[in-house]
N, C-alpha and C positions, 0 to 999 in steps of 0.2 A: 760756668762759662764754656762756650762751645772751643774745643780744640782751633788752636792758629794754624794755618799751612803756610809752610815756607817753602816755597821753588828754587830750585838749586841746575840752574842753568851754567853747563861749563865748556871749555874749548871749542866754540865754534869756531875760531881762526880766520875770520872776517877781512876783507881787502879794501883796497881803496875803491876800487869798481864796482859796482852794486852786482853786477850778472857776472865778477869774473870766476875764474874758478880755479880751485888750490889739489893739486894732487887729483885732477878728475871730478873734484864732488863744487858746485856751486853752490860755495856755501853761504851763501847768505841763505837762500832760498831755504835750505836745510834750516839754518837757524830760524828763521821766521816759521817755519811748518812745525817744529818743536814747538816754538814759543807759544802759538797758535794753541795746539793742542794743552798744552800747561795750562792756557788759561780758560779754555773749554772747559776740562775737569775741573777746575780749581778756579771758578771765576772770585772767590773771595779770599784769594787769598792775601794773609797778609803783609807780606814780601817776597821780592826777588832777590837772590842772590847771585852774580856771575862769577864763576872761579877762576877766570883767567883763563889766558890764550884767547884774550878777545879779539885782539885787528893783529893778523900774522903779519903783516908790511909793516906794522905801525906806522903805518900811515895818522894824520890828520883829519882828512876826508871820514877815513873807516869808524874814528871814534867819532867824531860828527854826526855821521847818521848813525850811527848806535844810539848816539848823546837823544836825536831825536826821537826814536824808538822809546825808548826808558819815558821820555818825559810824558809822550803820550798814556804809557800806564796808567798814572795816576796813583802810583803807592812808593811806597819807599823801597830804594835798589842800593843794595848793599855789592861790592864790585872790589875785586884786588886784579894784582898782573899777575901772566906766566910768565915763562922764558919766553915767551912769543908777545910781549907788549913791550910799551916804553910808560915805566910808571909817572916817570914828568909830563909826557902826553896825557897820560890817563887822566891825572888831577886838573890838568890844565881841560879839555874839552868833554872831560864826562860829568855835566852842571849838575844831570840827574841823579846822579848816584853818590853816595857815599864811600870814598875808595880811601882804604886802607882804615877803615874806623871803628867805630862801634855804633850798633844799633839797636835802642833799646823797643824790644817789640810785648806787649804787656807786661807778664811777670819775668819774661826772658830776656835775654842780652844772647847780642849776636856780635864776634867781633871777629875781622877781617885782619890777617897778615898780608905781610910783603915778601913772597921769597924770592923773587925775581934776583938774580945773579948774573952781571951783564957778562956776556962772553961766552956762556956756556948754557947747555939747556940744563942742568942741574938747579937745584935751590937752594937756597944759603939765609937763615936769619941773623945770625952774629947773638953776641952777648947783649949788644945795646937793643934790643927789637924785643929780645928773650925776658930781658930786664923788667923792659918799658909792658911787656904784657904780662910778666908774675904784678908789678904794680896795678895795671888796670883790673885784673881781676884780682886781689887781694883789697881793692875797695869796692868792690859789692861780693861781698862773699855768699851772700844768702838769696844770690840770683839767679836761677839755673840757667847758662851758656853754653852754648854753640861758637867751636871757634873754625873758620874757615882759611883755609889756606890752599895755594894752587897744587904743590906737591907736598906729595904724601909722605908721613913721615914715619912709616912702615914700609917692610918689603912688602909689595900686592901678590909677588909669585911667579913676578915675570924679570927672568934676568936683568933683559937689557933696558928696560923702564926700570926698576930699583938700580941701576948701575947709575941713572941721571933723576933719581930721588933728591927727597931733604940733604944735603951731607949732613945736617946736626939736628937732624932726625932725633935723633937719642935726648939730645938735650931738651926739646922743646916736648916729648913724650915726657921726660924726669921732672918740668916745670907743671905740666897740666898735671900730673897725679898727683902733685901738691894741692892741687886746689878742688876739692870733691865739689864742689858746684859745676863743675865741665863735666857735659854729659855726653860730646864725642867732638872729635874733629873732624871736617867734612873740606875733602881735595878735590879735584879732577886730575888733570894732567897724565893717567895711565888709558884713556882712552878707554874705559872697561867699568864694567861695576862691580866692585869686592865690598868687603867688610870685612877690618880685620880686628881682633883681639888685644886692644894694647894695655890689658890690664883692670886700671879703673876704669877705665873711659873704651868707647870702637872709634876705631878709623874707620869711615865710608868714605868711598871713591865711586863717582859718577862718572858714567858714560858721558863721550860727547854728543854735543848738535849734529857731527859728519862722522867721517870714517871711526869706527872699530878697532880696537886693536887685540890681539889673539890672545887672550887670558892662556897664563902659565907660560907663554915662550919662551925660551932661552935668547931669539936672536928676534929682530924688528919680523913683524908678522900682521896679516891684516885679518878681521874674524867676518866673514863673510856671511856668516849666517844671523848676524845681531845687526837692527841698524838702531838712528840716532835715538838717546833718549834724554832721561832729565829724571830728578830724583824732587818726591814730594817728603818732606819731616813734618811731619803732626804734633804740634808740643801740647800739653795741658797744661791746666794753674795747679797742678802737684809735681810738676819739675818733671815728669815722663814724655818719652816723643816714640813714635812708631815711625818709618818711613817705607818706602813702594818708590819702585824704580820703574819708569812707563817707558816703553819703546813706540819710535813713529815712523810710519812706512810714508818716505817722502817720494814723493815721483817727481822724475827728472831732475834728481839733485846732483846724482853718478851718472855717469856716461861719457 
């Protein structure tokens, strides 16, 4: 069987106005010129995944035309929050997508957290979340998974991004090494692209749809020489995945 690709679109930070624009970058436009290219290279692939920081306003509107966006794909959109969503929004107007779930995609399983933590840009799972996913995967043990979450539950490298990481990072790292069927956890939210070592399993972190952020900083920093990208995972039917991180040079997104 020919390798799945799975597209792993994250933080575009979407508004309620289609042309408005956040910190300079109009990001829809940005996201839609991303998405574009993901499906150029990758027109079979088969699914999307968004990691959060989808509609920065949390707005109604913002998930709305997202909601419409997805549905015109045509495949299955697997979708959780950042600190920049309202997950009761998200469920209520995202028809398209599957948020906060699992997704079984041939011999893989694909399952989406929740870390969103209201009040703070930090992420937070709890014990009951931790729980509720040692369960879920402890009943298909012999299925190799992909688990997605907005933050990462590794330092990336960058102070002040690991300062508003997982807090029980730790915990949800000690639950996936229990279960040798997880083959990596896949975040956004650091604005960058790493991989890091957590053992049994890598953290991958994807670049956003818009702004950069300056790999390795100590303090808030923008990398002006990377712009938006998106990360493609290749899985096989022997439980193996390779991934490639694409960058897209939008025009007129900044300015």
């Amino acid at each position: 069987m020919a390798a799945l690709e799975i597209l792993h679109l994250t933080d575009p930070h979407l508004l309620a106005a289609a042309h408005a624009r956040l910190h300079g970058w109009q990001v829809e436009t940005s996201f839609g010129a991303v998405l574009a290219d993901a499906l150029r290279r990758y027109p079979n692939c088969a699914a999307l995944v968004l990691g959060g920081d989808l509609v920065d306003d949390e707005s109604v509107a913002g998930y709305q035309r997202l909601d419409a966006r997805l549905r015109a794909l045509g495949r299955p959109v697997l979708a959780m929050a950042g600190n920049h969503d309202d997950p009761a929004r998200m469920q209520r107007h995202l028809a398209a997508a599957t948020v906060h779930g699992v997704l079984d995609i041939g011999d893989w399983r694909l399952v989406a957290l929740d870390s969103h933590q209201p009040g703070t840009a930090s992420g937070h799972l709890g014990e009951r979340r931790i729980e509720a996913l040692a369960q879920t995967l402890g009943a298909c043990p012999h299925r190799p998974t992909l688990v997605f979450v907005h933050h990462p539950p590794a330092a990336v490298g960058s102070a002040w991004v690991d300062a508003i990481g997982l807090d029980d990072g730790a915990a949800l790292r000690t639950c996936l090494a229990a279960q040798p069927q997880v083959r990596a956890v896949v975040c956004g939210h650091a604005h960058q692209d790493a991989r890091i070592d957590c053992g049994g399993f890598d953290c991958l972190v994807t670049p956003s749809t818009m702004r950069q952020f300056l790999p390795g900083a100590t303090d808030f920093g923008l990398d002006p020489k990377r712009g938006p990208g998106y990360r493609c995972i290749e899985l096989d039917d022997h439980g193996r995945w390779c991934t490639r991180v694409h960058r897209v040079a939008v025009a007129d997104a900044c300015g």
